[in-house]
Steps between C-alpha positions, in 0.01 A plus 500: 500500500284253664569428869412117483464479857234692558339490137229162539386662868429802273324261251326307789393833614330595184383182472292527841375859406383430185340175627275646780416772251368239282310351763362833582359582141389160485358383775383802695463727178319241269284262704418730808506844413373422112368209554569235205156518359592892475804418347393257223308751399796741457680218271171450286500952473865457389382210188637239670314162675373545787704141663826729433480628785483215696830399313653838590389432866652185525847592314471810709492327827710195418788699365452770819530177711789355281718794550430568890626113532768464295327268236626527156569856535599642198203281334233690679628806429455405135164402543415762715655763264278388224234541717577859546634627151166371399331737820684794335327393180165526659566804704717671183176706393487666816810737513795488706420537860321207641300708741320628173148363422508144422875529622810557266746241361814658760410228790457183312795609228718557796454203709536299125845696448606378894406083430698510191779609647444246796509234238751645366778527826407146598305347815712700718557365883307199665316367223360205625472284105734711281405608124838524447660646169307576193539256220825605294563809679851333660420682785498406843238615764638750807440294793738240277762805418478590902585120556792413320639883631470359855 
């Protein structure tokens, strides 16, 4: 059973976590440790165009941002699960673990796995502009649950 008290702070919490860890492999990973030169380069070694990964920067960092906020929650964990299903596609030839050369699909196919099922539980606690419920789903977020329980 689902304690619906306590279930959108658990939501807002994985919401924060996986938001600064976006940030991280963004921001710090991509444009100061990589550099973005050094990373365009990775997308054009992978087949795809090099502006990609100014695209994956941006949803990377948006959505990272959206979910630390409160901003359409469950949206940017959509977006930013794309983002990483397709990292597990570019990391897939490299084994399991990502500490292996190149690093493995484990990391970005886990973090993937934890923003769908953000979008999937709903914008949890003190989202500040609500996604609200999926189109025909007939379900209702938790922080609305949590409400009408109180």
């Amino acid at each position: 059973m689902i304690d619906m008290k306590t279930a959108p702070y658990g939501i807002l919490m994985l919401r924060i976590l996986t938001g600064i860890a976006l940030l991280a492999h963004s921001l710090y990973l991509k444009v100061f440790v990589l550099t973005m030169p050094a990373t365009v380069e990775f997308f054009r070694s992978l087949g795809l165009p090099g502006p990609v990964a100014w695209l994956i920067l941006f949803v990377e960092v948006s959505s990272g941002l959206m979910l630390i906020v409160g901003i359409k929650p469950r949206l940017a964990a959509v977006a930013a699960a794309v983002v990483l299903l397709g990292a597990t596609w570019a990391h897939s030839g490299n084994g399991w673990e990502f500490s292996s050369t190149g690093g493995g699909w484990e990391y970005p196919f886990f973090w993937g796995v934890v923003l769908l099922s953000i979008a999937l539980l709903g914008d949890g606690a003190h989202a500040v502009v609500a996604t609200g419920t999926f189109p025909n789903s007939g379900a209702q977020t938790g922080q609305h649950i949590s409400k009408q329980l109180n």
